[in-house]
C-alpha positions as CSV (number, residue, x, y, z in Angstrom):
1,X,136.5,161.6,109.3
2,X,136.9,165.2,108.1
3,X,136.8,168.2,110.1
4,X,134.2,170.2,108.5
5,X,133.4,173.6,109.7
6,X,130.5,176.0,108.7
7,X,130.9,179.6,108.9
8,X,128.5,182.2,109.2
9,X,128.7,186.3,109.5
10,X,125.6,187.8,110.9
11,X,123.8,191.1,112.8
12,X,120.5,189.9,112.5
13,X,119.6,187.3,113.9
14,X,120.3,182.8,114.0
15,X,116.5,181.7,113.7
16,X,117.4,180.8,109.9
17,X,119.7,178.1,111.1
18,X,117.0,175.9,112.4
19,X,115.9,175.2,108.9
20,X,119.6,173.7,108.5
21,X,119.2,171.4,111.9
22,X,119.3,168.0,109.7
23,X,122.0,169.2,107.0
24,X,124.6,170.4,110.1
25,X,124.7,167.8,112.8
26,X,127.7,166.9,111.9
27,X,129.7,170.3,111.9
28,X,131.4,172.9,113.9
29,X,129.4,176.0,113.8
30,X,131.4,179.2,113.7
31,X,129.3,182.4,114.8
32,X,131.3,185.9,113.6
33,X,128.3,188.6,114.8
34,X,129.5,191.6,113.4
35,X,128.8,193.4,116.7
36,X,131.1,194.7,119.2
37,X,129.6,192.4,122.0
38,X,128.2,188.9,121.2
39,X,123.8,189.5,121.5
40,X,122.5,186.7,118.9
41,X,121.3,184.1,120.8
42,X,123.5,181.2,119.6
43,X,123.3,178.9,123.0
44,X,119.2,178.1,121.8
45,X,120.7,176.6,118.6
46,X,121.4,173.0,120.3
47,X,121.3,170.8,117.7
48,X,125.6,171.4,117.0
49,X,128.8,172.5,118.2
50,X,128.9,176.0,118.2
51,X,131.8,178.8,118.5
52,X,130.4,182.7,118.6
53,X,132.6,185.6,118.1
54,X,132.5,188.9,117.5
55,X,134.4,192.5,117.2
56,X,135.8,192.3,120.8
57,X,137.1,188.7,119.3
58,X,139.2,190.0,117.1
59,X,140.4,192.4,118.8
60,X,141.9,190.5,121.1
61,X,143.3,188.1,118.3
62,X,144.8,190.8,116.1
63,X,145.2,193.8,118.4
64,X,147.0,196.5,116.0
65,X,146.5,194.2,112.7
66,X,142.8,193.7,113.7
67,X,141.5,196.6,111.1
68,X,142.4,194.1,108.4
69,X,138.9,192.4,109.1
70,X,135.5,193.8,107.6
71,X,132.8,195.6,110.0
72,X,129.9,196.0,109.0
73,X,129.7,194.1,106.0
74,X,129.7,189.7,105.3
75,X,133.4,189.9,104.7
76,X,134.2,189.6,108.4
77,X,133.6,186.0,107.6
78,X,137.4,185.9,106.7
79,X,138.2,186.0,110.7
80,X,135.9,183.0,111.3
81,X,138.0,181.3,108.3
82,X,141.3,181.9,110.6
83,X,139.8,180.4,113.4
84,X,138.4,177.2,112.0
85,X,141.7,176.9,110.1
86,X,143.7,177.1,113.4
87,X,140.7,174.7,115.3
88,X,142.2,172.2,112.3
89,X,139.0,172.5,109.4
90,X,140.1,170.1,107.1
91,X,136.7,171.9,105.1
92,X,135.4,175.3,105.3
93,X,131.7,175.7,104.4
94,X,130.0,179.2,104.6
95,X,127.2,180.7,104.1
96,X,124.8,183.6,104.2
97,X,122.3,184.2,107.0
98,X,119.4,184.8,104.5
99,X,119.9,181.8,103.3
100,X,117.9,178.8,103.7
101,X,117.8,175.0,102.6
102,X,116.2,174.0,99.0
103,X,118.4,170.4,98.3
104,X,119.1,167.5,100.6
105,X,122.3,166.5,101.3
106,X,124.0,169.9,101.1
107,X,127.3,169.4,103.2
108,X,127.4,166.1,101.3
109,X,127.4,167.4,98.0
110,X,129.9,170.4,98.8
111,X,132.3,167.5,99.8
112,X,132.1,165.1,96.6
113,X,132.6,168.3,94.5
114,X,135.8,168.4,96.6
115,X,136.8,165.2,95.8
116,X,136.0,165.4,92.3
117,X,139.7,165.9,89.8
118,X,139.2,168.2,86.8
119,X,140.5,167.7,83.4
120,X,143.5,169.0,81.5
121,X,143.0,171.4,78.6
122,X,139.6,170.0,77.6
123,X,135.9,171.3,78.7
124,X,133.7,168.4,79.2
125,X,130.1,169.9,77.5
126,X,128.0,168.1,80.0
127,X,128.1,168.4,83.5
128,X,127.4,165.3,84.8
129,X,126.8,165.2,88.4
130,X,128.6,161.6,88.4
131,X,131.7,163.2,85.9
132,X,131.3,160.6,83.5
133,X,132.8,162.0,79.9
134,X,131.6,162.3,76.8
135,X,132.3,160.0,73.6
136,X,135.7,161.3,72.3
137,X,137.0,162.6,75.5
138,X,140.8,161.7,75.8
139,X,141.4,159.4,78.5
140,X,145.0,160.5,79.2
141,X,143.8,164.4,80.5
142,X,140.6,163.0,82.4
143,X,141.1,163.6,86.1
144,X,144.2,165.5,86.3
145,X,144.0,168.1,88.7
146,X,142.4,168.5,92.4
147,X,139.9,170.3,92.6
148,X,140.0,172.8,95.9
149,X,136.9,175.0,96.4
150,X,133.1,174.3,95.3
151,X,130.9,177.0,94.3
152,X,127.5,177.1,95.6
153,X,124.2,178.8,93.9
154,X,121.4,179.8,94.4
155,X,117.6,180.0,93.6
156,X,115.3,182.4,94.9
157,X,117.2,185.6,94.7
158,X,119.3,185.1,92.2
159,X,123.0,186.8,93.2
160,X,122.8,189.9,90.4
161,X,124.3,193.1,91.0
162,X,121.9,196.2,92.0
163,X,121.7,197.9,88.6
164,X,120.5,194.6,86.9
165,X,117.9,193.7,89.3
166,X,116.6,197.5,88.9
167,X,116.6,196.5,85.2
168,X,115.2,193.1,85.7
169,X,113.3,192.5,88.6
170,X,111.1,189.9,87.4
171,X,114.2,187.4,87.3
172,X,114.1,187.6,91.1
173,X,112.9,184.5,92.7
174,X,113.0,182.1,89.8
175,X,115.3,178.7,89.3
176,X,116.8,179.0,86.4
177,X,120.2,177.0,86.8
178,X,120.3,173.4,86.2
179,X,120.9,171.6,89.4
180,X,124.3,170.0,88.2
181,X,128.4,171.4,88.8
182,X,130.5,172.5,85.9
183,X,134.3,172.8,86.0
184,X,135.6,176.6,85.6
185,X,138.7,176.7,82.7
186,X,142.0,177.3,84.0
187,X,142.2,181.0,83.0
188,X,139.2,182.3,82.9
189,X,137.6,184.1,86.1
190,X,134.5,184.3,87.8
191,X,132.1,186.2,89.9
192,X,132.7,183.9,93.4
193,X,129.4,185.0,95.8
194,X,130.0,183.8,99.2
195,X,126.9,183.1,100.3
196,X,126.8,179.4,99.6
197,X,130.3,177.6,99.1
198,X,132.7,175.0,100.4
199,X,136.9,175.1,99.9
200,X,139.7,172.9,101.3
201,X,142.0,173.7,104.2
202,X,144.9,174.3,102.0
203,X,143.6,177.4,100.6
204,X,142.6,179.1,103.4
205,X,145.8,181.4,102.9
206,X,144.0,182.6,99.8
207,X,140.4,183.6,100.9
208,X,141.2,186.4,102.9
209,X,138.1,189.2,102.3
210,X,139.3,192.3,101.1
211,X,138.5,195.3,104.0
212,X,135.1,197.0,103.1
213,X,132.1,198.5,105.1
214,X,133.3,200.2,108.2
215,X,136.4,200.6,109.6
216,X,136.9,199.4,113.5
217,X,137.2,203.4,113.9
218,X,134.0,203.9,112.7
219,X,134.7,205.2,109.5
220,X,133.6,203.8,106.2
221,X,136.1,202.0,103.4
222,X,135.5,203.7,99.9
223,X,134.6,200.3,98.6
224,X,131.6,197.7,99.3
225,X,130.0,194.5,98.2
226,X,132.8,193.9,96.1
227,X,134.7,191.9,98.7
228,X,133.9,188.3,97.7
229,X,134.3,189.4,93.9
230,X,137.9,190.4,94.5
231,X,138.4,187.4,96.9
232,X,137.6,185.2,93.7
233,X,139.5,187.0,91.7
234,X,142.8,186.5,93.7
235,X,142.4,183.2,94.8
236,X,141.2,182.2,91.1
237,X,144.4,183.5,89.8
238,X,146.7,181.8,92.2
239,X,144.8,178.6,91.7
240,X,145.2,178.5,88.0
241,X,148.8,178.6,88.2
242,X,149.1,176.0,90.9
243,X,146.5,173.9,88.5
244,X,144.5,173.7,91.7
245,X,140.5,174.1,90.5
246,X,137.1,175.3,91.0
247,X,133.6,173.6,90.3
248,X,130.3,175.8,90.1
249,X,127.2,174.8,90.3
250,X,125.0,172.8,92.6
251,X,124.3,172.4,95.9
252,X,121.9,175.3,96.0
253,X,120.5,177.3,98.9
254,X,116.9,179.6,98.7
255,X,118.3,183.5,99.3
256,X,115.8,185.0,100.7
257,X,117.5,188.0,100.0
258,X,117.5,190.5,103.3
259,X,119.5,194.0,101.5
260,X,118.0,196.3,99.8
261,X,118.1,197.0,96.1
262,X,118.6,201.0,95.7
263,X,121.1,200.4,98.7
264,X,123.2,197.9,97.8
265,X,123.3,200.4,94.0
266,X,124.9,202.8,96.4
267,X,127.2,200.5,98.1
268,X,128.1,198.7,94.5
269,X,129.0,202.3,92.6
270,X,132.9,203.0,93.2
271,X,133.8,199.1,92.9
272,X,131.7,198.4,90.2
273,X,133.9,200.9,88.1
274,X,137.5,199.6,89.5
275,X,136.6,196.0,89.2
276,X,136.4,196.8,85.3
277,X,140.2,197.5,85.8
278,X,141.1,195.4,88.6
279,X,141.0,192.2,87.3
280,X,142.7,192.9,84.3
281,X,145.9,194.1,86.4
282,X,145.6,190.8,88.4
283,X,145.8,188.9,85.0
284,X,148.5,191.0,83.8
285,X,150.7,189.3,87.2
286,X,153.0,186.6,86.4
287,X,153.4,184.3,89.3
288,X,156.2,182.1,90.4
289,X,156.2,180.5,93.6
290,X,154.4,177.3,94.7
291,X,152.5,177.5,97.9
292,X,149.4,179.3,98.1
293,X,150.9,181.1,101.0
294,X,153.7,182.4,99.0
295,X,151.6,183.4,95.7
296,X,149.3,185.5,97.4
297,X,152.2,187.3,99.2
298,X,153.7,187.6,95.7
299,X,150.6,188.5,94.0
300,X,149.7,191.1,96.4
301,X,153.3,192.7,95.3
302,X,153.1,192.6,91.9
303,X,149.1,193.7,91.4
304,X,149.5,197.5,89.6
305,X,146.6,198.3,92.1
306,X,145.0,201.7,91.7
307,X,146.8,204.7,93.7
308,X,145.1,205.7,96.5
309,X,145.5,204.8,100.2
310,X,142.4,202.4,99.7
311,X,145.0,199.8,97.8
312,X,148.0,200.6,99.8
313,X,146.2,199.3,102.7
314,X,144.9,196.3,101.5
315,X,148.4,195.1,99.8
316,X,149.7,195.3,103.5
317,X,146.6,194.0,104.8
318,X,146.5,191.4,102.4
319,X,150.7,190.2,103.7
320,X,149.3,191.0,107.2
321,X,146.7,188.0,106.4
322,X,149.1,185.7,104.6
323,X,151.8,185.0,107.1
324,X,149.3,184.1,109.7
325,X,149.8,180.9,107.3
């Protein structure tokens, strides 16, 4: 049976996960409360195993190397991927804690996108949720390559960045995705929200967080909200040329979004105008090696980041990270 294990960042509060009672009996529950002491009351929440950490955690873990992890902002979740890879997660699930149940069988559905095999060189126009192909398909490229992390979305509060939902606010709280999964090319990237989705044990190595919010000294990163986005964007280019892949699409969870709009447009401003750059240096990278371990190790030296001590940082931060692995 796998090892599935669900983690979840928070400094509010756990009441949301009662709504998941039916849909996580069967995981491991990892806490990170991005606090300095544990305070969330995660003992009330009987109905699974549960695992609560927080700052004091990580210090204690990382010691030196623990500025590496996010305070302050979701991308702490990246310690609580550490520890459910060393507690032996053959699965890592995570989600927001805003975020709240709108489709049965969610874990289940996260897990047979896993085990779904995407094709080679061919886009199959409709996303059946069973993979059945179209008339005229070839045969011989159907099923090729394993497919290593699932992409959840969302309905309520649809995942938009600050300065479009100030443009278009009436999109908020409507469904407009079909409930059905669709393959992402090899070579082409996306915008990977961590709020709702599911990837294999062997690519932990690649979804380390990159630092933003505070700083463990109290001080504040230059960058924000766009640690997930770069997340995506190294793990999807590592995953392309190890032909490992990605599926988007359903299951869904209800954001009941918790941040603020003209906030978050604060937060968003600086990495909005290097992730125009940014990915386009990561594309630029020619990769050779064949582990995930070793690509991102590679691709962390080759990225042309931006100067600045920002990006200095995270290329040792993101090494510091890899050879945990």
């Amino acid at each position: 049976m796998l090892k599935v294990f669900l983690v979840i960042p928070s400094i509010r509060n756990l009441d949301f996960l009662r709504s998941w009672k039916n849909e996580f009996l069967d995981c491991h529950l990892i806490i990170v409360e991005d606090n300095e002491k544990r305070t969330l009351n995660s003992k009330s929440l009987k109905f699974a195993s549960i695992s609560h950490f927080c700052h004091s955690d990580i210090k204690s873990d990382f010691g030196k190397n623990s500025w590496i992890f996010s305070r302050k902002n979701a991308g702490i979740r990246s310690y609580g991927f550490w520890k459910a890879y060393k507690a032996g997660a053959d699965v890592i699930i995570t989600i927001d804690d805003d975020c709240y149940p709108t489709e049965k069988d969610f874990v289940n559905k996260h897990l047979q996108n896993l085990e779904r095999k995407m094709p080679a060189g061919w886009f199959a126009t409709y996303p059946n949720p069973k993979w059945m192909y179209t008339r005229g398909f070839p045969y011989q490229v159907r099923d090729r390559y394993e497919v290593m992390l699932s992409h959840g979305l969302w309905s309520g509060a649809l995942d938009l960045d600050a300065k479009t939902e100030m443009k278009l606010p009436r999109l908020l709280n409507e469904d407009i995705y079909p409930r059905l999964a669709q393959y992402i090319p090899f070579g082409q990237y996306y915008p990977m929200c961590s709020m709702n989705m599911a990837f294999k044990r062997e690519i932990v190595p690649l979804m380390f967080f990159p630092m933003m919010g505070k700083r463990p000294d109290g001080l504040s990163w230059p960058f924000n909200r766009y640690d997930d986005i770069w997340a995506g964007l190294f793990s999807k280019k590592i995953m392309d040329h190890l032909k490992l892949g990605v599926i988007s699409g359903s299951p869904f969870v209800n954001h009941k979004k918790a941040s603020k709009i003209r906030d978050n447009h604060l937060k968003e401003l600086k990495g909005m105008e290097i992730n125009e750059i940014l990915w386009k240096k990561i594309d630029e990278v020619i990769l050779t090696k064949k582990t995930p371990k070793n690509c991102y190790v590679e691709l962390a030296k080759k990225i042309e980041f931006p100067k600045g001590a920002y990006f200095k940082n995270l290329k040792e931060a993101m090494t510091i990270w890899a050879n945990l692995f």
